[in-house]
Wavefront OBJ file of the C-alpha trace (Angstrom):
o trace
v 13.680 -181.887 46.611
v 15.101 -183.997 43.471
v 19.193 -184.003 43.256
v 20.449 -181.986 40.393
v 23.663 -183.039 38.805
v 24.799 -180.880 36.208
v 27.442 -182.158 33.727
v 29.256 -181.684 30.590
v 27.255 -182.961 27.601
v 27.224 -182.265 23.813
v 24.451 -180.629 21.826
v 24.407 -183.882 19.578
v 24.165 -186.504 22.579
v 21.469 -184.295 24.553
v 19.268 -183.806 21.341
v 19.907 -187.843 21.128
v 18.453 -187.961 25.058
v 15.811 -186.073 24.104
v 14.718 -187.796 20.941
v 14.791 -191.087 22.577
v 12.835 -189.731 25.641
v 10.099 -188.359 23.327
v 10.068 -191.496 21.260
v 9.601 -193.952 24.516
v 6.349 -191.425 25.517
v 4.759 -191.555 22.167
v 5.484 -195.830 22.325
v 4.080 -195.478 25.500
v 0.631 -193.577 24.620
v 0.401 -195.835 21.741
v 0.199 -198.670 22.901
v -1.994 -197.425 25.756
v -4.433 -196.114 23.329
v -4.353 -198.881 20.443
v -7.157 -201.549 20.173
v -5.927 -204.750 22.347
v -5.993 -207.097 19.299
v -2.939 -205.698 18.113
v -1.496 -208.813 16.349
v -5.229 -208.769 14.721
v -5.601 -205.097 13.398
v -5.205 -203.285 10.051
v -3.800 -199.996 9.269
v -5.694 -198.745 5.916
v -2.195 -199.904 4.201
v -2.899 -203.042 5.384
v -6.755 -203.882 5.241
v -5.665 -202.261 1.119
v -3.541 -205.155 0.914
v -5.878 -207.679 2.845
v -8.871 -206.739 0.470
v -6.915 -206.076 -2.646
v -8.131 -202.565 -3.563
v -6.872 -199.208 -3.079
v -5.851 -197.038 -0.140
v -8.728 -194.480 -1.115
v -11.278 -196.999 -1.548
v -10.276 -198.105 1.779
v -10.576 -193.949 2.825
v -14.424 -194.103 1.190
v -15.000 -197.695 3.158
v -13.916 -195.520 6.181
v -16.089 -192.346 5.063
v -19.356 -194.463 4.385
v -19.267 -196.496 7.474
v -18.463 -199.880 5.993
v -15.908 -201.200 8.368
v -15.895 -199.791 11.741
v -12.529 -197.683 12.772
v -10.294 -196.295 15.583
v -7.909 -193.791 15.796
v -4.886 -192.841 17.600
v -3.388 -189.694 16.633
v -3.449 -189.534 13.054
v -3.345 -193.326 12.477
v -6.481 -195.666 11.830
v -7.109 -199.280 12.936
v -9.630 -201.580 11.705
v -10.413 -204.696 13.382
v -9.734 -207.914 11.562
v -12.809 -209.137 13.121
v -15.254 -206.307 12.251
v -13.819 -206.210 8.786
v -14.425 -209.898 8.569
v -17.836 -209.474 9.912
v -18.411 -207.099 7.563
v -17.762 -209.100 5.223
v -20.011 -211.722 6.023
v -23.206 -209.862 7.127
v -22.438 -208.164 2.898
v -22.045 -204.486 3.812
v -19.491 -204.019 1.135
v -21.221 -204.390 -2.172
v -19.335 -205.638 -5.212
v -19.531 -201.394 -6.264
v -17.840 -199.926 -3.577
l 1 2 3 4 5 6 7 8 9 10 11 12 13 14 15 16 17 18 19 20 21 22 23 24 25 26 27 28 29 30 31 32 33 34 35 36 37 38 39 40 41 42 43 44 45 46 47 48 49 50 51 52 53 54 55 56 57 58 59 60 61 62 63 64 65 66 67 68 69 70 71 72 73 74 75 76 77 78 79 80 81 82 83 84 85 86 87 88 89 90 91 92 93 94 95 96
């Protein structure tokens, strides 16, 4: 049986607890769940930058299967790699 120790704490510093406990478990999953290459990955603000082109063209790329994606939660990698090979093999036409 665990040992419960019960002391005097404010509303403000337990929400703080809390918050920071709930932050280190969603670090936690994330990194878990993210592709391995993370130092070579794109969110779709980035791979906009990287290509020079919009965040919804990126969201069409996504839709039509140009560039291969993952997800975690409600954010989406691209490889640097796959978008690169992409690139080369001339999946994304000069259209869009």
């Amino acid at each position: 049986m665990n040992n419960i120790i019960l002391s005097p704490i404010s509303l403000e510093n337990f929400e703080l607890l809390i918050k920071k406990s709930v932050n280190e478990a969603l670090l936690l999953t994330h990194t878990i769940s993210a592709p391995t290459e993370a130092s070579q990955q794109f969110t779709i603000t980035d791979l906009a930058a990287y290509l020079k082109c919009t965040k919804a063209t990126i969201h069409a790329y996504k839709k039509r299967g140009i560039f291969p994606y993952y997800q975690t939660g409600r954010t989406v990698y691209f490889k640097k790699s796959e978008v690169d090979r992409a690139l080369e093999v001339g999946k994304l036409n000069k259209r869009g």
